[in-house]
C-alpha positions in Angstrom: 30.3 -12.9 6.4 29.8 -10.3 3.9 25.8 -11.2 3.1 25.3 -11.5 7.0 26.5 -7.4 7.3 24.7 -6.9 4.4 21.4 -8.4 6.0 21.6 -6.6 9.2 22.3 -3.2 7.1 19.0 -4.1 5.7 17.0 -5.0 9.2 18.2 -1.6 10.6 17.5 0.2 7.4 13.9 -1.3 7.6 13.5 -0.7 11.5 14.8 3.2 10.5 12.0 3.1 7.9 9.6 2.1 9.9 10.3 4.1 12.7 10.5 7.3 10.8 7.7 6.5 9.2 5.1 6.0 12.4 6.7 9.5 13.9 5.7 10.9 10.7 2.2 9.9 11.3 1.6 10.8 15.0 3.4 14.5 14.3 1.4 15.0 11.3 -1.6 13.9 13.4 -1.2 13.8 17.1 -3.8 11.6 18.8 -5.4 8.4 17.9 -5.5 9.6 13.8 -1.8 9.7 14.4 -1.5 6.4 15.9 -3.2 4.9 13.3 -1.3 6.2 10.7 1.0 4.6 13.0 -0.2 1.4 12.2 -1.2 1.8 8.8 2.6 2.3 8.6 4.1 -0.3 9.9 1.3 -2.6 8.0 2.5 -1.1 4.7 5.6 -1.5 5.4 5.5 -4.8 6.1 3.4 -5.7 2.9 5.7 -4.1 1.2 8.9 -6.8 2.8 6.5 -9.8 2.2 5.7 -9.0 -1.5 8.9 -8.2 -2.4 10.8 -11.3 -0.6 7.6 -14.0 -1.6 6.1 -12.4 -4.3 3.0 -12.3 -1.7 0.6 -10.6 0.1 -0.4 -12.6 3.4 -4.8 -12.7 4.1 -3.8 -11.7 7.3 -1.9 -8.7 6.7 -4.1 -7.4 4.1 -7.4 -8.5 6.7 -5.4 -6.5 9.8 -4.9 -3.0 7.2 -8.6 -3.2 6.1 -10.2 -4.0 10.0 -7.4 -1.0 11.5 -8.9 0.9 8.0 -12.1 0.8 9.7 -11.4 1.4 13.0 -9.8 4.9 11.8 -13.1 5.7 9.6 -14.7 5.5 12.9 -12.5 8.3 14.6 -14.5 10.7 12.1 -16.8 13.0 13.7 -19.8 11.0 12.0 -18.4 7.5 13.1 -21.4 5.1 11.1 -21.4 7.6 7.9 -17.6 7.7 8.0 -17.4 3.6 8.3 -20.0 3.2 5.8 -18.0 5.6 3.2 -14.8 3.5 4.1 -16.6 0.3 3.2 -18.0 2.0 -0.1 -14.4 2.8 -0.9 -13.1 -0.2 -0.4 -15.8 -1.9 -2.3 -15.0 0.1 -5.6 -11.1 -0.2 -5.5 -11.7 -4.3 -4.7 -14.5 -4.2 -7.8 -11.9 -2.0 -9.7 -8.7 -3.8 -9.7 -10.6 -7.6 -9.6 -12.4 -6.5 -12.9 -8.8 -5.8 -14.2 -7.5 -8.9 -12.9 -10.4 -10.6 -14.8 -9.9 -8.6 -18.1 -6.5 -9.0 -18.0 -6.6 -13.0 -17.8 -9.2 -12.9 -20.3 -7.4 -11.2 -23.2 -4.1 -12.3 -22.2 -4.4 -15.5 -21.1 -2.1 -15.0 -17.8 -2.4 -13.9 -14.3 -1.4 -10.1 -14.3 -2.4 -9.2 -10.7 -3.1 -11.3 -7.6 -4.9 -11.4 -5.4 -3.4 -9.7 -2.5 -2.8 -6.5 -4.9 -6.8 -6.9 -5.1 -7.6 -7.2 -1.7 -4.8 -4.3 -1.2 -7.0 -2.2 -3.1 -10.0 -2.7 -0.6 -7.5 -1.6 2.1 -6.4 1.5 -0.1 -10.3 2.0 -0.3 -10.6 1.8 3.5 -8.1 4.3 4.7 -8.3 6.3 1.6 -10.8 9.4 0.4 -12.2 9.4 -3.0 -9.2 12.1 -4.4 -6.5 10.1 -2.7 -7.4 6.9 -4.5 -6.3 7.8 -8.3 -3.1 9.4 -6.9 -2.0 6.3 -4.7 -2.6 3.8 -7.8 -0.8 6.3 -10.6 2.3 6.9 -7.6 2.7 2.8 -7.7 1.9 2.5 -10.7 5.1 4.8 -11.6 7.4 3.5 -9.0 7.1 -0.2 -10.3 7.8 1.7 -14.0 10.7 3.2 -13.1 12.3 0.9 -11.3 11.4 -2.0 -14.2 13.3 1.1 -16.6 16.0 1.3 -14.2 16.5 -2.7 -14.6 16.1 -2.4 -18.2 18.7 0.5 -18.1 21.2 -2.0 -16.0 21.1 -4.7 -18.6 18.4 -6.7 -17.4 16.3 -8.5 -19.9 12.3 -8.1 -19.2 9.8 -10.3 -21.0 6.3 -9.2 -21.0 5.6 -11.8 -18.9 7.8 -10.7 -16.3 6.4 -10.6 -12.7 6.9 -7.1 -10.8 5.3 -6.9 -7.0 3.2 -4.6 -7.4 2.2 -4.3 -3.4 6.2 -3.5 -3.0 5.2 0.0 -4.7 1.2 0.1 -3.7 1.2 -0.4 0.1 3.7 2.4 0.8 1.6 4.8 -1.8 -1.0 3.9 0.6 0.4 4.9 3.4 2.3 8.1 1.6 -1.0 9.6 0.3 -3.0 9.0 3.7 0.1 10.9 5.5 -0.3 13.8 2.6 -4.1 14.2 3.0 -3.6 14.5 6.9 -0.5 17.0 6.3 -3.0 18.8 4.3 -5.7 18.7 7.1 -3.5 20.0 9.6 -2.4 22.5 7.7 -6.0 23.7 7.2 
């Protein structure tokens, strides 16, 4: 009985979450920005749930970010240049983190990134400026180091071959630096 309480705790936690979370966006940005923040959001979100519980990042949630990614680049002023930029993005951050993945195989001999953090990266690239890009990685980056410290601190014994989700940490950095940059817009 306990672990069912427990489990609903966690759905309305994660409903609250979300919730708050898509307000943010459409106060920070009224109008269709806002609403897809909205959606970026609720996507992140739920990357982050999936990862965390299956240690994966579904095609089709990472597909849905990049395509709604777009769609937002096209709200610019400059609809083709903006959607062109977004693709650029996305390019580099997928070319980025798959020649890590590669490296990282190579000298190690082990998978130290999948593929969904990969193809999250192209959806970081999508909905993401240039400056924003560095600053979402190094926040997840951090997060999944503390909280592996914080573990460590507890007792919890980590081998270096230890596997840490890293789209838990990534997807809401996503989501957290897009909601900065348009808090900084607004403000302007």
């Amino acid at each position: 009985m306990r672990r069912a309480g427990l489990a609903k705790t966690a759905l309305l936690a994660v409903v609250v979450i979300g919730a708050a979370a898509a307000a943010a966006s459409i106060v920070v940005a009224p109008g269709l920005n806002g609403l897809a923040g909205a959606v970026l959001a609720v996507i992140c979100l739920t990357i982050a749930i999936f990862d965390y519980r299956q240690m994966i990042i579904p095609d089709e949630l990472n597909a849905f970010a990049f395509i709604a990614g777009l769609a937002a680049a096209g709200l610019d002023f400059s609809p083709a240049n903006a959607v062109l930029a977004a693709l650029a993005r996305a390019g580099g951050m997928f070319a980025a983190f798959f020649a890590f993945r590669f490296a990282y195989r190579r000298l190690r001999g082990l998978e130290g990134m999948g593929l969904g953090d990969v193809k999250l990266a192209a959806v970081a690239g999508a909905w993401l400026d240039w400056p924003q890009l560095p600053a979402a990685v190094n926040i997840a980056a951090l997060s999944a180091l503390t909280v592996a410290l914080f573990a460590r601190l507890r007792g919890r014994q980590l081998e270096w071959t230890a596997k840490l989700p890293f789209g838990v940490f990534f997807a809401p950095s996503i989501w957290a630096c897009w909601w900065l940059a348009a808090w900084r817009d607004a403000a302007m």
